[in-house]
C-alpha positions in Angstrom: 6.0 -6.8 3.2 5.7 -7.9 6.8 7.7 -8.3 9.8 7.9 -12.1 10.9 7.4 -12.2 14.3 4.1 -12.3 16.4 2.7 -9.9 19.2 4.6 -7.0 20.7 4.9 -6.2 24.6 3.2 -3.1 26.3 5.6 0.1 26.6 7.2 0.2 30.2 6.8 3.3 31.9 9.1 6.2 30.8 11.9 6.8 33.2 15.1 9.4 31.9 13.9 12.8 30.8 15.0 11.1 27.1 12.3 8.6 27.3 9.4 10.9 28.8 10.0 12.9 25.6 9.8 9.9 23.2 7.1 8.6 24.5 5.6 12.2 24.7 6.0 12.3 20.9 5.1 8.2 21.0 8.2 7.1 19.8 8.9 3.3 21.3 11.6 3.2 23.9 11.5 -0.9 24.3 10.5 -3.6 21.6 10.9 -7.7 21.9 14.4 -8.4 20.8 15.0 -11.6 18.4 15.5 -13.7 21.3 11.9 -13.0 22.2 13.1 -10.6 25.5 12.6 -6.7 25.4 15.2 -5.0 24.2 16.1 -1.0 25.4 16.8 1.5 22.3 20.2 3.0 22.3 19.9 6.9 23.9 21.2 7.7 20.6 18.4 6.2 18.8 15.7 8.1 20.6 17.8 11.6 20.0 18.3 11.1 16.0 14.9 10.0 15.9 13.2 12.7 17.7 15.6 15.1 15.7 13.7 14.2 12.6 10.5 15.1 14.2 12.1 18.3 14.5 12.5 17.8 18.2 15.9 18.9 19.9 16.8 16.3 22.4 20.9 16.9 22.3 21.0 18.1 25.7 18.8 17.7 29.7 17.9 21.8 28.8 16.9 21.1 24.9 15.3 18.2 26.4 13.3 19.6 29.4 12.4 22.5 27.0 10.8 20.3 24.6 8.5 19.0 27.3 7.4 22.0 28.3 6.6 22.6 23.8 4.5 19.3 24.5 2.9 20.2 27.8 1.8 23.9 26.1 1.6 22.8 22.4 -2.3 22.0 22.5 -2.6 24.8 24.7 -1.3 27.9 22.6 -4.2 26.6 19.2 -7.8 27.5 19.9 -8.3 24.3 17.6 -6.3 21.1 17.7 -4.3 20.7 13.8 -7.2 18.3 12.3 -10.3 16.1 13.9 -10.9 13.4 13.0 -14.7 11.1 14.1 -16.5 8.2 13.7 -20.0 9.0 12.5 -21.6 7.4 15.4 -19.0 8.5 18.2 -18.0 12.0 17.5 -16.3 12.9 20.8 -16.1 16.2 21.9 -13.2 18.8 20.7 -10.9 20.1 22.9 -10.8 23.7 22.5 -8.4 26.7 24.1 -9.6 30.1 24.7 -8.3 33.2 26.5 -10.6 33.5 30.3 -14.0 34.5 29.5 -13.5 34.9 25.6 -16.8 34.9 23.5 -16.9 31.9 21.4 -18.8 30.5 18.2 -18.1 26.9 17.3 -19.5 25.4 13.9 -18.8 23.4 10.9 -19.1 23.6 7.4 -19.4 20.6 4.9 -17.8 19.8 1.6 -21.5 20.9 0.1 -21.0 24.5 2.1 -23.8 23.8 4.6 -23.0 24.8 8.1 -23.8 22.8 11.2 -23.9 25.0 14.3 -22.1 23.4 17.5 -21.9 24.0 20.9 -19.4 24.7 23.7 -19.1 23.3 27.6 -18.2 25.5 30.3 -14.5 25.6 31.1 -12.7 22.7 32.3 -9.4 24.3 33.1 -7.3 26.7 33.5 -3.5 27.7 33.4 -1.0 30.4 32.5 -0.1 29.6 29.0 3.0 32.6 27.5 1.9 34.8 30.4 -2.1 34.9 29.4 -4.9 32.4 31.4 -6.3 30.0 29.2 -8.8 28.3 29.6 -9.8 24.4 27.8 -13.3 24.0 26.7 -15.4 20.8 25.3 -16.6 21.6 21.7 -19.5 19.4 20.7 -19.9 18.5 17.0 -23.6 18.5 15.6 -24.6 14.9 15.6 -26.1 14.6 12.1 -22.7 15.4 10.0 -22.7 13.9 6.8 -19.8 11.4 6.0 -16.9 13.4 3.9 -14.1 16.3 4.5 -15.3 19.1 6.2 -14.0 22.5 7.8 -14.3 23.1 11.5 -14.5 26.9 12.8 -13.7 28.3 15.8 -14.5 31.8 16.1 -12.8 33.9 19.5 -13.9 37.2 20.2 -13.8 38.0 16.6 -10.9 36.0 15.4 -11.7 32.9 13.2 -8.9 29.8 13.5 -10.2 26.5 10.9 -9.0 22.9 10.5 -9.9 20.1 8.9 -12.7 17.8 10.4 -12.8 14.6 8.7 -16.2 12.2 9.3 -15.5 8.9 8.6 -18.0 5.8 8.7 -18.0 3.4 11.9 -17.5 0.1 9.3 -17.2 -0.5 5.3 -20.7 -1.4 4.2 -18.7 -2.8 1.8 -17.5 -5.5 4.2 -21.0 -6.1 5.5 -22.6 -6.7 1.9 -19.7 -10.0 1.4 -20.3 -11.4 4.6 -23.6 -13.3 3.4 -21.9 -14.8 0.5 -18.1 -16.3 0.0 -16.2 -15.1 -3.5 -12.7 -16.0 -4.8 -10.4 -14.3 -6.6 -7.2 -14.7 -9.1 -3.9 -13.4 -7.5 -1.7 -12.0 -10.1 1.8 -10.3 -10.6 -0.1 -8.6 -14.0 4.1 -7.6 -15.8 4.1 -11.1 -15.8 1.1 -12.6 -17.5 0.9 -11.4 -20.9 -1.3 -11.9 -24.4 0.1 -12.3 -27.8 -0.5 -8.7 -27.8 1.3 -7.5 -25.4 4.6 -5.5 -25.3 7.0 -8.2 -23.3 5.0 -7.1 -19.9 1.2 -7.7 -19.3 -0.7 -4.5 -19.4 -3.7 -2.8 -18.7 -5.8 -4.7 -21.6 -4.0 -8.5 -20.2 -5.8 -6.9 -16.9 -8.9 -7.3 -18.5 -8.4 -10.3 -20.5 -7.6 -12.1 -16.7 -10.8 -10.3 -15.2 -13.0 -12.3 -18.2 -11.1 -15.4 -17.9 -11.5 -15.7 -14.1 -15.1 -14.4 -13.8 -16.0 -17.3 -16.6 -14.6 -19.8 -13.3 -17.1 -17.9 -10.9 -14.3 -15.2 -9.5 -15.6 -12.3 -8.1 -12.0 -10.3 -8.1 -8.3 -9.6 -9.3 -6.1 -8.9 -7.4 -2.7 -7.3 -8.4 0.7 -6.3 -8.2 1.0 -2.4 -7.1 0.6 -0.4 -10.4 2.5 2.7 -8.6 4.7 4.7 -11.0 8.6 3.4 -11.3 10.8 5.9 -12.3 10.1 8.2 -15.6 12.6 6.2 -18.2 14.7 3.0 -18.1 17.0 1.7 -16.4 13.3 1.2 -14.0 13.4 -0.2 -10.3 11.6 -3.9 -11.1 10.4 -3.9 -7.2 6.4 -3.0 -7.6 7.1 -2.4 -3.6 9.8 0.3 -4.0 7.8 2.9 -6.1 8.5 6.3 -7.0 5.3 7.7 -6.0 1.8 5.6 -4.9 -0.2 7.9 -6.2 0.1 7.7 -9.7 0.4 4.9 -12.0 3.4 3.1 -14.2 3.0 3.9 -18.1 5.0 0.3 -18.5 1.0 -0.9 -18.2 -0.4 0.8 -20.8 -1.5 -0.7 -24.1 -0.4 1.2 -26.7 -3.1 0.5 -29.0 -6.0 1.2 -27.0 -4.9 5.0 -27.1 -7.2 6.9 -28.8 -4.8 9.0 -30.4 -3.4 5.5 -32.2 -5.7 5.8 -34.8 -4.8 8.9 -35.4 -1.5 8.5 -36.2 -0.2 9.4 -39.7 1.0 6.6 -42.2 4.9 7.3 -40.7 4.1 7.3 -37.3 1.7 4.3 -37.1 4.1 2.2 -39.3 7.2 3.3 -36.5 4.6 1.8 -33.3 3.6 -1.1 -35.7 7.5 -1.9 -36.3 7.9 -1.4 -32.0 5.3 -3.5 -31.1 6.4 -6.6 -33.6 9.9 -6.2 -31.7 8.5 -8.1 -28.7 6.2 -10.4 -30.2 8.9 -13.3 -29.4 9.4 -12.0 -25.6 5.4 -12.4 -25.6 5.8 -16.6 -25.3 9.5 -17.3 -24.2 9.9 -17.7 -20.8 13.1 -16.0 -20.4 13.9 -13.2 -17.8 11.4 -10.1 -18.2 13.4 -7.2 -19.7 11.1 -4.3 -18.5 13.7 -1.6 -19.7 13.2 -2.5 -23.2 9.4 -2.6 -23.1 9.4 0.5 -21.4 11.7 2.7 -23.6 9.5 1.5 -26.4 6.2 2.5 -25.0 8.0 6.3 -24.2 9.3 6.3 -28.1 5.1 5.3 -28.5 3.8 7.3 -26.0 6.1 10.7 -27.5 4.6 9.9 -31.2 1.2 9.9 -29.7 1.2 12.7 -27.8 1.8 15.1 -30.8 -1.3 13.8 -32.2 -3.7 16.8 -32.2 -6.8 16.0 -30.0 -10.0 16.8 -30.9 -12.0 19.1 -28.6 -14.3 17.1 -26.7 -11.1 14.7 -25.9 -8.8 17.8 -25.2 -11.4 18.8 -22.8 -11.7 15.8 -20.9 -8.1 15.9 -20.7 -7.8 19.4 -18.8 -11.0 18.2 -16.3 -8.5 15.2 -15.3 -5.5 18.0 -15.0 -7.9 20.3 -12.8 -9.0 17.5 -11.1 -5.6 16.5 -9.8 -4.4 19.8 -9.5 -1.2 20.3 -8.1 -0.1 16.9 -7.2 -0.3 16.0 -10.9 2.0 19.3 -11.8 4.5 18.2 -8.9 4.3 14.6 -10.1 5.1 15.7 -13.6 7.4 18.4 -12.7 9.6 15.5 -10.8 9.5 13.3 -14.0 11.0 16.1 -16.2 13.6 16.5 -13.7 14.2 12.8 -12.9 14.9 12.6 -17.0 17.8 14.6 -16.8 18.7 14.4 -13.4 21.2 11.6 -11.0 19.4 10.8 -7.8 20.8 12.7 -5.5 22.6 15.2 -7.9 23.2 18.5 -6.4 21.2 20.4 -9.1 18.2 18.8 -6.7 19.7 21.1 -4.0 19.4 24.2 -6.2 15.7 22.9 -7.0 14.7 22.4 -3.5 11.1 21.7 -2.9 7.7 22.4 -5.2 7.0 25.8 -5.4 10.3 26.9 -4.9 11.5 30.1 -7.3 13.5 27.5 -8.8 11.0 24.4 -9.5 8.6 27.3 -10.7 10.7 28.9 -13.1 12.0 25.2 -14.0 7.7 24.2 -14.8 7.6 27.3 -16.9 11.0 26.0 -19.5 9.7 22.1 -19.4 5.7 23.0 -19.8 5.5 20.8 -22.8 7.1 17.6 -21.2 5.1 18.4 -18.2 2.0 18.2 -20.2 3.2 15.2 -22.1 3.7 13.4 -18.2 0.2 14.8 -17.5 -1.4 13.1 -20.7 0.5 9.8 -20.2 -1.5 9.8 -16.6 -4.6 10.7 -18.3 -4.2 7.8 -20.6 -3.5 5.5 -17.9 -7.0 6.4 -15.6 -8.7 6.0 -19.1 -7.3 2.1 -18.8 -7.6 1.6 -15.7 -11.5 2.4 -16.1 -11.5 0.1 -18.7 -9.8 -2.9 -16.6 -12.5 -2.3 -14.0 -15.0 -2.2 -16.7 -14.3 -5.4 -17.8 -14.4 -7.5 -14.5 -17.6 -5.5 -13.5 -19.4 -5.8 -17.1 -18.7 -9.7 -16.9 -20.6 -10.2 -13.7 -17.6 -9.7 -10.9 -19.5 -8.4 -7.9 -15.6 -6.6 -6.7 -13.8 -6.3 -10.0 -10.1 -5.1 -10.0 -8.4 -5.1 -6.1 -5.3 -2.5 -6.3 -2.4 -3.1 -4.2 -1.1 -0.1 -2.2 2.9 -0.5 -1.5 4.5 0.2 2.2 6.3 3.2 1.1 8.3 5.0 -1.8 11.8 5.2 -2.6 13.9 7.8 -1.1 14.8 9.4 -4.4 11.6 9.6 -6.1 8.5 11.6 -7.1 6.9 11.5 -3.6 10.0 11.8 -1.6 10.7 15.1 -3.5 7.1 16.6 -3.9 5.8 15.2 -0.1 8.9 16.4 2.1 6.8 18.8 3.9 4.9 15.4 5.3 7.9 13.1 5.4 10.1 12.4 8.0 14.1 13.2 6.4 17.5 11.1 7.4 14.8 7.8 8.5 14.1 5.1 6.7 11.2 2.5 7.7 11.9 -1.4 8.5 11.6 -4.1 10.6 13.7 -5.0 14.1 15.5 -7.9 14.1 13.8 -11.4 14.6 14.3 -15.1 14.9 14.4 -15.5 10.8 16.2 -12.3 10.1 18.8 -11.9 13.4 20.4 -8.4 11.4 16.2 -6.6 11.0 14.9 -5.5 8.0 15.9 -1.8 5.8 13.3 -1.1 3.5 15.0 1.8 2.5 11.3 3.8 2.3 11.0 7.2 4.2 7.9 7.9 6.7 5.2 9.5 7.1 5.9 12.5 9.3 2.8 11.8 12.1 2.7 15.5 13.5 3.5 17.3 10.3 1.3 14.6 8.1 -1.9 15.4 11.1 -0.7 19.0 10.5 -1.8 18.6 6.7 -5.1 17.4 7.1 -3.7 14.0 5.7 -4.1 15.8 2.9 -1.4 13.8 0.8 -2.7 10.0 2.6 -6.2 11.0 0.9 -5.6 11.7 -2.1 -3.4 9.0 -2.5 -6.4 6.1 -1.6 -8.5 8.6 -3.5 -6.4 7.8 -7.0 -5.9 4.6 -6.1 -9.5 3.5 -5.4 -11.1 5.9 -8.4 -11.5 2.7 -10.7 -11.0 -0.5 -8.2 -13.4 -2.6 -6.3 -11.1 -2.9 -3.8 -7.8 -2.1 -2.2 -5.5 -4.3 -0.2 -2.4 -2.6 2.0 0.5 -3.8 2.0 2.1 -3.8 5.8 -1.4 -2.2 7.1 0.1 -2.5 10.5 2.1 0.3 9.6 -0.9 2.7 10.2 -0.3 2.2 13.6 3.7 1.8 14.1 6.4 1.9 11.8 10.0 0.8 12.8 12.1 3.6 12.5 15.8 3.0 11.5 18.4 6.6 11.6 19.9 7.1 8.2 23.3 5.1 7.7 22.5 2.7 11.1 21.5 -1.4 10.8 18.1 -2.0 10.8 18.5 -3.2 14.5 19.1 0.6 15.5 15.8 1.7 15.0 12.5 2.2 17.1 8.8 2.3 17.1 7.1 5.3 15.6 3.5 5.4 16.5 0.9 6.8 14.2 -3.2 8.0 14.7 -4.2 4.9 13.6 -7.8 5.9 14.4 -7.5 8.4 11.5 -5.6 6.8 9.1 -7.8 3.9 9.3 -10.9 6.3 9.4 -9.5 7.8 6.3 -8.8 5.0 4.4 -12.5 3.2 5.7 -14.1 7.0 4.2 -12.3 6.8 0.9 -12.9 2.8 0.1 -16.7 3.8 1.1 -17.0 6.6 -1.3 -15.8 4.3 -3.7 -17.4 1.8 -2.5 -14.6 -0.8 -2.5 -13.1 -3.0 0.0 -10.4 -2.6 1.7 -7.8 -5.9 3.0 -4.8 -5.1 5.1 -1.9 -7.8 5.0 -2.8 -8.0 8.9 0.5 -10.3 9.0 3.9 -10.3 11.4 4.3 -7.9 14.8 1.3 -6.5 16.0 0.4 -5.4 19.1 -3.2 -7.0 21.0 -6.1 -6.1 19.7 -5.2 -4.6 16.1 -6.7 -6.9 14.5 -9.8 -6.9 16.3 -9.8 -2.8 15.5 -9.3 -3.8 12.2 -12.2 -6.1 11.8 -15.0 -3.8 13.8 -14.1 -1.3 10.8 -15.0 -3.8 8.3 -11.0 -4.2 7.1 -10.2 -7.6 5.9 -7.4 -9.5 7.7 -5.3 -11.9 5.8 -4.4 -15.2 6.3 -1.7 -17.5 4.6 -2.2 -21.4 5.1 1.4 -21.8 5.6 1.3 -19.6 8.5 -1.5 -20.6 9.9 -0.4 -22.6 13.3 -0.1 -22.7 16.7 2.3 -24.7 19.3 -0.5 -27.3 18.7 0.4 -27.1 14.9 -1.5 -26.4 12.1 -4.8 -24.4 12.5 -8.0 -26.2 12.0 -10.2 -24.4 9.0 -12.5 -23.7 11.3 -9.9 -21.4 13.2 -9.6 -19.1 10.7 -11.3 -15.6 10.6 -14.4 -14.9 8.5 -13.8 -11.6 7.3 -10.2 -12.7 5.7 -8.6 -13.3 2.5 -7.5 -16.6 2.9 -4.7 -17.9 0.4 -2.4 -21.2 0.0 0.7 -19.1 -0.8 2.2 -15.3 -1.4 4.6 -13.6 -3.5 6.9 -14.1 -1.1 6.7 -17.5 -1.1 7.5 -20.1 -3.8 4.5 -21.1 -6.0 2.8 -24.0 -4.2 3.9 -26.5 -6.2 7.7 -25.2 -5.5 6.6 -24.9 -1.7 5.9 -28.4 -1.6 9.1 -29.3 -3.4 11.3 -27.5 -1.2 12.6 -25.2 -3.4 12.2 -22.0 -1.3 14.8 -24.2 0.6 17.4 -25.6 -2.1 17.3 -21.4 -3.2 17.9 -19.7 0.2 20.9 -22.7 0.2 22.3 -21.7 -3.0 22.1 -17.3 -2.5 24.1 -18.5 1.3 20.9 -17.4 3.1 20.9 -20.1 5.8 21.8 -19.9 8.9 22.6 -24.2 9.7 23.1 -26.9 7.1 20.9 -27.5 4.7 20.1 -30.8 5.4 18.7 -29.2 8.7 16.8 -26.6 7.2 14.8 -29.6 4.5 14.6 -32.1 7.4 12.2 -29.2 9.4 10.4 -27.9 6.3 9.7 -31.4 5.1 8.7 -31.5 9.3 6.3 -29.0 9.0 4.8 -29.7 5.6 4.0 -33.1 7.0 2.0 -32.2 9.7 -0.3 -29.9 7.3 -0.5 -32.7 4.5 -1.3 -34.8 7.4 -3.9 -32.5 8.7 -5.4 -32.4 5.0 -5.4 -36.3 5.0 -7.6 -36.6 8.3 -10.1 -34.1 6.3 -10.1 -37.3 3.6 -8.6 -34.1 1.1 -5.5 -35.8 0.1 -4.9 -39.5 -0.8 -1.8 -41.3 0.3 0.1 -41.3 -2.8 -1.0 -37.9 -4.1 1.0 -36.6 -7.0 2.0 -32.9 -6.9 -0.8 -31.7 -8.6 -3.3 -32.8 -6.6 -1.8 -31.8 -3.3 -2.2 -28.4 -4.7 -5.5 -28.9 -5.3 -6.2 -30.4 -1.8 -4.6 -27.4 -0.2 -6.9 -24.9 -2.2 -9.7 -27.6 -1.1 -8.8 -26.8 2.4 -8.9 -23.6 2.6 -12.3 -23.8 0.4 -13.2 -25.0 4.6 -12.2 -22.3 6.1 -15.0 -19.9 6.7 -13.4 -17.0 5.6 -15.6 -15.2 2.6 -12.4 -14.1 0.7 -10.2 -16.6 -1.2 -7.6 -16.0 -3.0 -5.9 -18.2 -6.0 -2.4 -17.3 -7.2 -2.4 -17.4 -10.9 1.1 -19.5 -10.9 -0.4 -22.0 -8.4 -3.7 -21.9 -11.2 -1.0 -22.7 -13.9 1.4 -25.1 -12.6 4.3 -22.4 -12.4 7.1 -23.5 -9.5 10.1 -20.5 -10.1 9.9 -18.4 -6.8 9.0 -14.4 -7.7 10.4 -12.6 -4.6 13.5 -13.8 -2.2 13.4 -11.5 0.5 16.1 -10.8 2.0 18.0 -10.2 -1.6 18.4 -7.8 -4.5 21.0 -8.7 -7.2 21.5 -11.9 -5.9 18.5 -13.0 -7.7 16.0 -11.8 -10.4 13.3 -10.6 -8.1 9.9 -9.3 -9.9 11.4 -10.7 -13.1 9.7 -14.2 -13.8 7.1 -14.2 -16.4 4.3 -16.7 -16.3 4.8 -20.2 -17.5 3.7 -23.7 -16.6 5.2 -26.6 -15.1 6.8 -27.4 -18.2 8.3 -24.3 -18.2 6.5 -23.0 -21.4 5.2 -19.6 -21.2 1.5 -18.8 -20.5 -0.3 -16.5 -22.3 -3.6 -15.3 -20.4 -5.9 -15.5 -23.4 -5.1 -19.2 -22.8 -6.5 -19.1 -19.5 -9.9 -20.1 -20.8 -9.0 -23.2 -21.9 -6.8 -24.2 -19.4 -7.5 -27.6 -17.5 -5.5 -27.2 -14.7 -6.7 -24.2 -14.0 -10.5 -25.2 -13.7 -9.6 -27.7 -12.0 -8.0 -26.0 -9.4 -10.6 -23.9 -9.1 -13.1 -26.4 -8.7 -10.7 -28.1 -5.7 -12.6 -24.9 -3.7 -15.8 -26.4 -3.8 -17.6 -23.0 -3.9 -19.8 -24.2 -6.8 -22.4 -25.7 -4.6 -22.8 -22.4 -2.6 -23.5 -20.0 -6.0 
């Protein structure tokens, strides 16, 4: 998901009292306008906006008092809310203490040592509530060990603690690829499925794809987010509009691999037998997906299952993985019990109101059971997802299983209910408008609250790479530019009502760089659309993998040359966004925007200047002496996947339909009924459905690979 446009202007200085406050809370008061000149964002804008940030700015007095909040704010906490370092650079703390107040300054790591600090003279003083204060330089002990620490601050006997956060200078990760170059199957994983499968590929297909691609030489998977959709059917098919990104979809589970299946009694085991040969047909036709039906036939599954008594080694690995999760597994749960009986938006969610509330307390006591049962079906699900990673590892893939991590979640679900404390309310996150999309982008996804979120500890952002990552080899984010600026859209306005909402982007990249190193996966961030100068270079000195697409690769010169393109990348012909290559080059992307009344000018227009540009990359592939000059479709795929085997960038990515001869478009953006979006299963060019324990067999598909010309560099 990425905006479309190219590199943002600097903020102008703040003039109005208005804009002093926004941009005292870093909220954008300019941004380039589709026509490519800055745009101002409407007064009212900036006041609904700073409202959600719990800022009164409805009059000059609410406004002038807030700036004096923000003037005294760091002023009035001997500690600032969280710190958060680079392991080489730890600068020092600002610290506030009355005049001449006695002070001890230390930290404490996650093991319980402490590291004893030190504190500068004062730097300043000023009245602060009718008390001099007085701003001191804390300075961290230089040999803190990477992790999640506790920072003290003790004043003349009273202690104040916040979270200090130690986060490495670059992924070692990153550095240990750079020697070598690996590629990697891109996959939509409900989509490719084995005669076994339940209608949607699953946790077990996972692994079948990991064995099949690491027998071509691929060091990687890469896949759809897994993140949980909504607790029953009717399910959101978006893998991009979650309910929550922390925990997983049971729709991926293979029903058989459960443990508890074979202990199921003659009754039960005959009932998942009889579910199972249901979708045997929707296994090989290649017909619309129907997740609803899969899904409500793993729950019928999943409830016989869960009644099977455990024995008591496996019962207590099940309560470790409870404690371990601890209350955002219970919240998580709780929400699912609720969501089962309750409308989006119903007012019995009123009368619930947040976690911990009298209400969802007494509510966790009456549904323990199903709780549990949610609980378990997440337990299940990490037990897969171990096994997926096992499989790509214990076949020789140096990265294994890459996880993809989704912008945001939608409005109604788990994370939107259990997270408010750290979510901003009435916003929804976006894109401005730009010269493809003149109306902006809703993606209808609240956001992160920065001040209340920093406030946290980034408690909630941690654990949330911290699930994610437990059984991966690598991570890639989705929109990363939105750890440093989302586009914030009031609720009920058009997307082109919105604004820039600037983030720490220090520490939520720090974060995510400590939790992929713990793990020690990688981390790529779809470094793609509006960014401002020099994110991507911040990106790269933390060892974060940029992205490149070869379609979007160009310059007013045209086409990039493969020697252009960045090293530490993942470098792919096409996206989920995008048309399988072989539909790319066939205009179909076109003929389909034509038919859901998407264009803007004729068609005819629109083919003549994507035949246009196509032309001058095939052309650019023919002065490489990759493409003949009567290629036939398939081997223009193949030359494009040669060409970007040129590029120097150590990450390549294959899309399984471009590996398979699939041409039917996955995503339209810019739709949602108008056509079936995330609801194409796999199939060739024939339009026969493929299975992936196929995949081993397949011609095309070695060939393909083989177009990369890796084999000659191991």
């Amino acid at each position: 998901m990425a905006d479309t446009t190219q590199h943002q202007h600097a903020e102008p200085p703040p003039t109005s009292l208005l804009e002093q406050l926004a941009a005292a809370h870093r909220v954008g008061t300019t941004f380039k306008g589709w026509d490519g000149k800055p745009a101002h964002v409407a007064p009212e804008t900036l006041v609904t906006v700073l409202a959600a940030m719990g800022v009164d700015a409805s009059s000059d007095a609410t406004i002038q008092r807030a700036l004096d909040d923000v003037e005294l704010g760091s002023w009035r906490s001997v500690l600032p809310a969280v710190v958060v370092v680079r392991r080489s650079d730890t600068d020092p703390v600002v610290l506030h203490t009355p005049t001449g107040a006695g002070i001890e300054f230390w930290a404490v790591d996650e093991d319980g040592v402490r590291y004893s600090g030190g504190v500068g003279e004062a730097m300043l003083t000023r009245d602060v509530d009718g008390q001099v204060m007085e701003r001191r330089e804390g300075r961290l002990p230089s040999n803190l060990p990477l992790g999640w620490h506790t920072l003290h601050a003790r004043v003349d006997g009273q202690e104040s603690v916040c979270t200090l956060v130690v986060t490495p200078d670059r992924l070692s990760t990153t550095a240990a690829l750079m020697d070598r170059r690996s590629w990697g199957l891109m996959a939509q994983l409900y989509s490719a499925r084995s005669a076994e499968s339940w209608g949607i590929g699953d946790l077990a297909d996972l692994g079948q794809l990991a064995r099949a691609t690491a027998a071509q030489g691929g060091d990687f998977v890469l896949v759809n987010p897994l993140h949980a959709a909504e607790p029953k059917p009717p399910v959101e098919p978006s893998p991009y509009l979650p309910t929550t990104r922390r925990y997983f979809h049971p729709l991926y589970l293979r029903i058989e691999d459960i443990p508890e299946y074979s202990r199921l009694d003659r009754i039960d085991r005959e009932r998942v037998e009889e579910l199972a040969k249901d979708f045997a047909h929707a296994n090989t036709t290649a017909d619309l997906l129907d997740r609803d039906s899969s899904y409500a036939a793993k729950l019928e599954a999943l409830g016989l299952l869960f009644a099977v008594e455990r024995p008591e080694q496996r019962q207590r690995s099940f309560d470790v993985y409870r404690a371990r999760q601890g209350q955002g597994l219970a919240d998580f749960a709780l929400w699912s019990v609720l969501a089962e009986t309750l409308e989006p938006g119903a007012p019995a969610w009123d009368d619930v109101g947040r976690p911990g509330s009298p209400a969802a307390v007494r509510l966790a006591a009456l549904h323990a059971a199903r709780i549990e049962f949610h609980e378990w079906v997440q337990w299940v699900l990490d037990e897969q997802l171990q096994e997926a990673q096992l499989a790509a590892t214990g076949v020789g893939m140096s990265i294994g299983v890459v996880h993809d991590l989704a912008v945001g979640v939608h409005p109604s679900g788990a994370d939107a209910w259990a997270l408010q404390d750290v979510l901003a309310a009435g916003i929804s996150v976006g894109a401005p408008p730009d010269m493809f999309n003149q109306h902006g982008q809703d993606w209808s996804q609240p956001p992160w609250h920065p001040q209340h979120l920093a406030a946290s500890g980034y408690a909630a952002f941690r654990d949330m790479l911290r699930n994610i990552l437990t059984h991966a080899g690598g991570i890639r984010v989705d929109h990363i530019l939105g750890l440093f600026r989302l586009w914030w859209i009031p609720q009920g306005q058009a997307p082109g009502a919105g604004t820039y909402v600037y983030y720490d982007h220090k520490a939520l990249i720090g974060i995510l760089a400590l939790e992929a190193e713990r793990a020690g996966a990688i981390v790529i961030g779809e470094d793609l659309g509006v960014f401002e100068p020099g994110v991507q270079e911040y990106l790269g000195e933390r060892g974060i993998f940029g992205t490149s697409i070869l379609w979007f690769e160009q310059d007013d010169d045209g086409p990039l040359s493969p020697e252009a393109y960045r090293a530490a990348c993942l470098t792919t012909v096409t996206v989920h966004d995008l048309p399988p290559s072989a539909g790319y080059l066939e205009g179909e992307h076109v003929v389909l925007r034509e038919k859901l009344g998407l264009l803007s000018r004729p068609v005819e227009e629109e083919q003549a200047e994507d035949r246009a540009v196509q032309e001058t990359f095939l052309g650019l592939l023919r002065e490489r002496e990759l493409l003949g000059d009567d290629p036939g479709l398939q081997q223009t795929v193949e030359a494009l996947h040669g060409f970007i085997g040129q590029t120097p960038s150590v990450l390549l990515g294959v899309a399984l339909v471009d590996a398979v001869g699939e041409r039917r478009t996955q995503n339209q953006p810019g739709t949602n009924d108008e056509y079936p979006n995330w609801q194409i299963p796999l199939a060739d060019a024939e339009g026969q459905a493929v299975l992936v324990g196929d995949l081993a067999g397949n011609e095309r598909f070695a060939s393909l690979i083989a177009a990369l010309g890796l084999t000659s560099e191991g």
